[in-house]
TIVO-2410 file (N, C-alpha, C; in nm, 3 decimals):
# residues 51
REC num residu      c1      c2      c3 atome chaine
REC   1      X   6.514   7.392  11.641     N      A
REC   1      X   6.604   7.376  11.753    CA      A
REC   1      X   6.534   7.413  11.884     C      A
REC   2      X   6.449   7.532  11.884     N      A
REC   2      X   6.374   7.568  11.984    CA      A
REC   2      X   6.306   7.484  12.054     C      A
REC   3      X   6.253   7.377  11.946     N      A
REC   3      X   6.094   7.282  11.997    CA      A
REC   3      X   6.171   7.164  12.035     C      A
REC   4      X   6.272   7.145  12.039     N      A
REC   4      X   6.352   7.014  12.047    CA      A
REC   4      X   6.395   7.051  12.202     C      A
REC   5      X   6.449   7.192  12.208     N      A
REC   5      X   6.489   7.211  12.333    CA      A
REC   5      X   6.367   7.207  12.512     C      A
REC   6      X   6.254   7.272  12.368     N      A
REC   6      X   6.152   7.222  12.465    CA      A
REC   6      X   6.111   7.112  12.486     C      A
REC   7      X   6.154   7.048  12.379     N      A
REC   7      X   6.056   6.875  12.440    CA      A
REC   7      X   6.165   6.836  12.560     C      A
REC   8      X   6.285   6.869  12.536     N      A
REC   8      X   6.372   6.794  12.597    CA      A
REC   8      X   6.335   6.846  12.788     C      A
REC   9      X   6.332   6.948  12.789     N      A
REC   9      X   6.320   7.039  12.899    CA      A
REC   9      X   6.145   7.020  12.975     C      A
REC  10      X   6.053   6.969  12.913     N      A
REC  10      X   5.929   6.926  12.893    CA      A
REC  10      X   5.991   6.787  12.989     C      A
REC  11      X   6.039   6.695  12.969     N      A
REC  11      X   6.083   6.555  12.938    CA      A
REC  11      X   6.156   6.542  13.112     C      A
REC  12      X   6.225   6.664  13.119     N      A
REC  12      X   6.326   6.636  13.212    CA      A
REC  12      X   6.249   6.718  13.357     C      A
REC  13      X   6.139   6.715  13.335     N      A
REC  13      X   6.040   6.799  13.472    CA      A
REC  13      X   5.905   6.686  13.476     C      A
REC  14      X   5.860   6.588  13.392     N      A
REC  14      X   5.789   6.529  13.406    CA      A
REC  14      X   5.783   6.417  13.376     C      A
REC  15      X   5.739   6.323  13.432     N      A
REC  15      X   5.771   6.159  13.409    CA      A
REC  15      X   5.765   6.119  13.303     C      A
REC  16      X   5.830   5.995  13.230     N      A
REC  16      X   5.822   6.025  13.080    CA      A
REC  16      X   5.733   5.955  13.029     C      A
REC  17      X   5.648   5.857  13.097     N      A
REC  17      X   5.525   5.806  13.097    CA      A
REC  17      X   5.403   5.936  13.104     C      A
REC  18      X   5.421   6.004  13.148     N      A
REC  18      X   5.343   6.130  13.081    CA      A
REC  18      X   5.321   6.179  13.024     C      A
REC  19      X   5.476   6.260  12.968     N      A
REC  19      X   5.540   6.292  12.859    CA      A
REC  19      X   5.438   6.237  12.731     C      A
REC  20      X   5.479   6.091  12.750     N      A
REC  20      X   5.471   6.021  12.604    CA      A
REC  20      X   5.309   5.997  12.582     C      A
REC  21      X   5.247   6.002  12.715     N      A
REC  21      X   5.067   6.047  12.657    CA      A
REC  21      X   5.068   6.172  12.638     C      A
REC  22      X   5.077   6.255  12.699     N      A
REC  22      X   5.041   6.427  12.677    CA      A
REC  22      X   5.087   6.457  12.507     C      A
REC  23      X   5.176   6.418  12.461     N      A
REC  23      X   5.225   6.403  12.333    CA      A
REC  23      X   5.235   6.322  12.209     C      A
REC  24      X   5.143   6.214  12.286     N      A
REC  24      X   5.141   6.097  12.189    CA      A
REC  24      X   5.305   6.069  12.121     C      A
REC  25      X   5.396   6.017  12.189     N      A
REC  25      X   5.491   5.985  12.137    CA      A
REC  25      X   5.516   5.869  12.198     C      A
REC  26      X   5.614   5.746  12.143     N      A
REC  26      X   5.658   5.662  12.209    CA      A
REC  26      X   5.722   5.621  12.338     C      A
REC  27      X   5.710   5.600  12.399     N      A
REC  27      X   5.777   5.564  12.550    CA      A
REC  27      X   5.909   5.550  12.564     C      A
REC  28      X   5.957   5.465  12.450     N      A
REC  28      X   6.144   5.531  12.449    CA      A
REC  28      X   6.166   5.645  12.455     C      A
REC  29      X   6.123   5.716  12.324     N      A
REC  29      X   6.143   5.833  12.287    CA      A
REC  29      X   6.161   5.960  12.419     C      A
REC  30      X   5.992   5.922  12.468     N      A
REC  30      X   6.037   6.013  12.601    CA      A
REC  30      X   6.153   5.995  12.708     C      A
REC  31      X   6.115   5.853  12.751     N      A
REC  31      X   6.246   5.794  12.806    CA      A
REC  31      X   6.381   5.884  12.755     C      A
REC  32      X   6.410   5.852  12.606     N      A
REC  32      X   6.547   5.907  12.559    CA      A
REC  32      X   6.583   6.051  12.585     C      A
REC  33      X   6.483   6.135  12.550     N      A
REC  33      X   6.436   6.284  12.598    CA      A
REC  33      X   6.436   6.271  12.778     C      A
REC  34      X   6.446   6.213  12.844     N      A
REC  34      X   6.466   6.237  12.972    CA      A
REC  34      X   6.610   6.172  13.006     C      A
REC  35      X   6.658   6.135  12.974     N      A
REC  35      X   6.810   6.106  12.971    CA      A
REC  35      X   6.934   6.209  12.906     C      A
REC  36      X   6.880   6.262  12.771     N      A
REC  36      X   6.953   6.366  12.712    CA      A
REC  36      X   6.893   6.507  12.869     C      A
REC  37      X   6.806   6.509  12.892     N      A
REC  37      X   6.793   6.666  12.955    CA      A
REC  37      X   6.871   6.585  13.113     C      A
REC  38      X   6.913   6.513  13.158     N      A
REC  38      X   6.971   6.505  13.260    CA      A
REC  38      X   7.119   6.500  13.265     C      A
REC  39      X   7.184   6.453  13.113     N      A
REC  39      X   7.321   6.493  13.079    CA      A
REC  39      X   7.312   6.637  13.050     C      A
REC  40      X   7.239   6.739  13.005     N      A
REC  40      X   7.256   6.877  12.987    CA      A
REC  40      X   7.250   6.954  13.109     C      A
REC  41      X   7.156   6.900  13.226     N      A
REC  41      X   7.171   6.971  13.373    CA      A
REC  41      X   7.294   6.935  13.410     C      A
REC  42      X   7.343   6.827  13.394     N      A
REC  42      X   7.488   6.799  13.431    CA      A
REC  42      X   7.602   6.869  13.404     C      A
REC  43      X   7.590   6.895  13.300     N      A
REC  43      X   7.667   6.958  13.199    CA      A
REC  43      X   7.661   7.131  13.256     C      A
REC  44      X   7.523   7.167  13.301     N      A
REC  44      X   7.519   7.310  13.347    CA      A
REC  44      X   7.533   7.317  13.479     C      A
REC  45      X   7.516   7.237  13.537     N      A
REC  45      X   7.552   7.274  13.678    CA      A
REC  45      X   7.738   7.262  13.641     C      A
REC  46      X   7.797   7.126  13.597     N      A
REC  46      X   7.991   7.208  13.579    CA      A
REC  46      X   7.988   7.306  13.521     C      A
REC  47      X   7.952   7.363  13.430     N      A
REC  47      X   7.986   7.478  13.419    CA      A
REC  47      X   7.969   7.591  13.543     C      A
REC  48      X   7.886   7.600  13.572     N      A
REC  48      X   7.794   7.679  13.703    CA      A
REC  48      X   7.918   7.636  13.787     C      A
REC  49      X   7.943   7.556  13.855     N      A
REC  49      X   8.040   7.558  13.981    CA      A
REC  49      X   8.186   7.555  13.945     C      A
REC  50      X   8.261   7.595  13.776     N      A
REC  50      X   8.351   7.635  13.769    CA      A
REC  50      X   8.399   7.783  13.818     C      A
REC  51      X   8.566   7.761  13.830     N      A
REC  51      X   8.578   7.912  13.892    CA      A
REC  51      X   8.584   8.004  13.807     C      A
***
């Protein structure tokens, strides 16, 4: 769960054309990993600006 959270968090600070060389992974994949970590900032910032 840890390493997942990091790829995702990895994913969502660096282009995912990067991503997916620095890691040898597919280009969706990163792609997909940069889409999931931008619904989870979303997700933390509502929480964050609830009262």
């Amino acid at each position: 769960m840890a390493r997942n959270t990091a790829l995702v968090e990895l994913a969502s600070e660096l282009p995912a054309t990067m991503v997916s060389r620095l890691l040898g992974v597919h280009q969706s994949t990163a792609d997909s990993w940069k889409r999931i970590g931008g619904q989870y900032n979303a997700y933390a910032a509502g929480v964050a600006s609830r009262p």
